[in-house]
Structure formats: structure tokens, C-alpha cells
N, C-alpha and C positions, 0 to 999 in steps of 0.2 A: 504493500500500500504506500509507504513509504516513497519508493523508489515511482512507481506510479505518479504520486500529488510531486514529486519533481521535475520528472517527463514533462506533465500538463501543468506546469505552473503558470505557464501564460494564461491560460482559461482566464487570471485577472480582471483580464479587458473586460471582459463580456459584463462584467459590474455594471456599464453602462447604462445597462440596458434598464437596471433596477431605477436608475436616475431619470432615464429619457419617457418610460411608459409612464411614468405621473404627470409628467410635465407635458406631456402629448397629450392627456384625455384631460389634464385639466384647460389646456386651450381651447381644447375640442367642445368641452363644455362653457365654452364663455362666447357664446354663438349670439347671442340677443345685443352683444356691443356693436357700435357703429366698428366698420370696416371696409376698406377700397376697394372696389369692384375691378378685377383683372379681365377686360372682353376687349379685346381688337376688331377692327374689320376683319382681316386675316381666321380670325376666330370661325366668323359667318362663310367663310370660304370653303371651311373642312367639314363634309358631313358626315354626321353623326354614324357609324356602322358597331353595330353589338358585338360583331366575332372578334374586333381585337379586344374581347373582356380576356380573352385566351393569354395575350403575352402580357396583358394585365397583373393577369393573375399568377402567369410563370414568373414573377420577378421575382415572389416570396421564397421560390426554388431557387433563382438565379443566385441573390444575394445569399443567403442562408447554406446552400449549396458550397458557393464558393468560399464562403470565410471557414466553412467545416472542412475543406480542403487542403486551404494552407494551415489552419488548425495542427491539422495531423501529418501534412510533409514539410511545411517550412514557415519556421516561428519566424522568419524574418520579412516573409511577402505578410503572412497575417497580421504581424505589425504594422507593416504600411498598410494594406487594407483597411485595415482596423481604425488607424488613426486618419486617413483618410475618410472614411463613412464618418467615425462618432466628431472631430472635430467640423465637417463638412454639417453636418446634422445638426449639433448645440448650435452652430450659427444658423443656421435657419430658423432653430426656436426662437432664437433672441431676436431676428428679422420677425417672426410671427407677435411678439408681444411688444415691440415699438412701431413695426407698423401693418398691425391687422387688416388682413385682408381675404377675399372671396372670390368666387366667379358668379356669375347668371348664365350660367351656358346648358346647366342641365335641361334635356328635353324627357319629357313625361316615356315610360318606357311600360309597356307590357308583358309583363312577366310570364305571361300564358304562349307567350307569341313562338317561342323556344327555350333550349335552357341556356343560349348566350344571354337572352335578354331576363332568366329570371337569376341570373350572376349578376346582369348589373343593377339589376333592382334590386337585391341583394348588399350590395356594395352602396348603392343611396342609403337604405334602410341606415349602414352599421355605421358611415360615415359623411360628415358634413360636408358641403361645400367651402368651408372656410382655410386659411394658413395653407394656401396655394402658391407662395409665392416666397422663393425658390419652391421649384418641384421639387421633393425629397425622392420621386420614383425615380425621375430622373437624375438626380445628382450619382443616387446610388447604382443605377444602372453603369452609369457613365464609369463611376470610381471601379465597381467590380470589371469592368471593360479595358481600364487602367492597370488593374493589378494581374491580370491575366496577362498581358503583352508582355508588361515589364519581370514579368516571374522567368529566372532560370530554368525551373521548371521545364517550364513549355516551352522554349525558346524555339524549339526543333517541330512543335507540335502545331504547324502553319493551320489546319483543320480545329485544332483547338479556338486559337484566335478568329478564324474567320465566322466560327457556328456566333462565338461569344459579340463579334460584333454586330453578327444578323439578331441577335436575339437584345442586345443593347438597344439597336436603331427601334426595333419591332417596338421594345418596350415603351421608347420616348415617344414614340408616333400613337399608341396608343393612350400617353394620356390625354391627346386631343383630339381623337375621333371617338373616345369616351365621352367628351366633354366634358371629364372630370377636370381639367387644365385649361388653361390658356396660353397660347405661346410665349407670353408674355413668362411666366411659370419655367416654359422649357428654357428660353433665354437668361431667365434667373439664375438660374440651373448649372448652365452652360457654362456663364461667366464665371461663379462660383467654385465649379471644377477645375479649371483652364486657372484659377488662380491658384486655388488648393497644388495642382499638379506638381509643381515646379519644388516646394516646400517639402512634397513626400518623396518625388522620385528624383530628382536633378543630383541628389546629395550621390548616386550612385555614378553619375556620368563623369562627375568634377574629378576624381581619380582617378580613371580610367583616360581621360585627356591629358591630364598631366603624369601619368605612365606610358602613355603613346608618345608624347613631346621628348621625355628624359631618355626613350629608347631610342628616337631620329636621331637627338643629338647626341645621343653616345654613339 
């Protein structure tokens, strides 16, 4: 047991989690406050379609999936992963409580109609319209998309990467033919990543140039 709680002493992180799901439902529950309405023209462009409730819903596989992955073969992608999602994540919460906000983009959905459409009446039911903005599906899509490339791992594993990117894009494009999102949401999102990135993964580039450099010139 011992030698076991050693192995997995990283397990740590995942503490997170105990901090982010109160703080998530208690946003969730403060829905009756004034808050900024996220809807573009662009919004009105992309119709509404139920089957991507599908890569929707595979994200909870995507992420969850991959951080059990590097979990168990490399404490050191799970780290970056890790710290990429939960630091990417607190900031959004802290964007959701200075400046609250929502979409109107939801369209009435019949649940009878098939079982895409009784997933995302489903998905209305258990969650609000509000704290849209950064997407967290997207951020996180993005980040596990991130950690995949950049892993040793898989360096060799070109099929790895390419499934992981179809299933990233699939992700981000379905929070807005859900109309759970507005692009405004994905561009949140985006930007927020593309900053994060540099902070989790550049630290591995910066040696590797300056051991290329010391080898020319020797």
C-alpha cells in the first residue's frame, strides 16, 4: 500500500476538483442576477442541428479519458495537462463572477423527436444558460488537444493526434450548433488557451534550442 500511495502520489491535483464543483453550482445557482447577453449575428448564421449533442457529450470521455492516461504513463504530461485545465478553469470562474454572463440562443427542443434531441433537453433541464463566456468545453477541449501533441508519448502516434484533433474541432463546433455557446464563448476560449499555451508548454522548447545552438557551435 505503501509503495502504491507513492507510485500515485500525484493523484494530489485532482483536489481541484473538490474546490471547482462548489464554486461551479454555486454560480450556477445565482441565475436570477443581471448578466450580459453573449449573441452575435454570426450566432443567427449556424443552425441549430441535435446530432452534435454526440461530440457534446464525448468531451466528458475526451477530457476525463485523457488526464487518466497521462495519470498512469506520465506524471509529467499530467502535470501540464493538469495545470493547464485547472489554472485555465479558476480563470474563467473568476471571469464568470466579475462579469456575469449568458446567451439567448437556446431554441425550444422536442424531446420525443429522437434520443439526440431528448440528450439535449436533457442537458437544458440539468444546466443553465449562464457563465458562457470563456467556453470551458472548449478551453478544455483545446488544452487536452494541447497535451496530446506535445506528449512524448505519442510523438510517433500521427493517428493519435489526428483522431484527437477531429474530435477537439467536432467538440468546439458543437457548442454552437447546440446553441449552448456563442462564438463569442469559443473566441473566449481560444484566446485564453493561445495564452495559457506558451506558460505550460514553451518551458520544454527553451532547452532544446539552446542544446541545438551549443551543438552548431561546438
Amino acid at each position: 500500500m505503501k509503495n502504491l500511495l507513492k507510485k500515485y502520489s500525484h493523484a494530489w491535483v485532482m483536489g481541484y476538483i473538490l474546490l471547482y464543483l462548489p464554486w461551479f453550482f454555486y454560480l450556477e445557482g445565482k441565475t436570477g442576477g443581471k448578466y450580459t447577453i453573449m449573441h452575435t449575428a454570426l450566432d443567427d448564421m449556424i443552425p441549430f442541428n441535435e446530432y452534435f449533442i454526440l461530440p457534446y457529450l464525448f468531451w466528458f470521455v475526451y477530457v476525463a479519458g485523457t488526464v487518466l492516461y497521462f495519470f498512469f504513463t506520465s506524471r509529467a504530461d499530467y502535470y501540464k495537462l493538469c495545470g493547464f485545465l485547472f489554472v485555465g478553469m479558476t480563470i474563467c470562474m473568476i471571469v464568470f463572477m466579475v462579469y456575469p454572463n449568458g446567451t439567448d440562443l437556446r431554441v425550444p427542443v422536442n424531446p420525443d423527436k429522437n434520443l439526440c434531441s431528448w440528450l439535449v433537453a436533457m442537458i437544458h433541464a440539468a444546466d443553465t444558460s449562464t457563465n458562457v463566456f470563456p467556453s470551458i468545453h472548449v478551453y478544455n477541449s483545446l488544452g487536452v488537444h494541447f497535451s496530446i501533441v506535445n506528449s512524448a508519448r505519442l510523438r510517433e502516434k500521427k493517428w493519435v493526434r489526428r483522431a484527437s484533433f477531429v474530435i477537439m474541432a467536432a467538440i468546439c463546433f458543437s457548442t454552437v450548433a447546440l446553441k449552448q455557446h456563442s462564438v463569442l464563448d469559443v473566441a473566449g476560449a481560444l484566446i485564453l488557451s493561445f495564452v495559457m499555451y506558451p506558460a505550460v508548454y514553451s518551458i520544454d522548447y527553451a532547452p532544446s534550442r539552446r542544446t541545438a545552438n551549443q551543438k552548431i557551435i561546438g
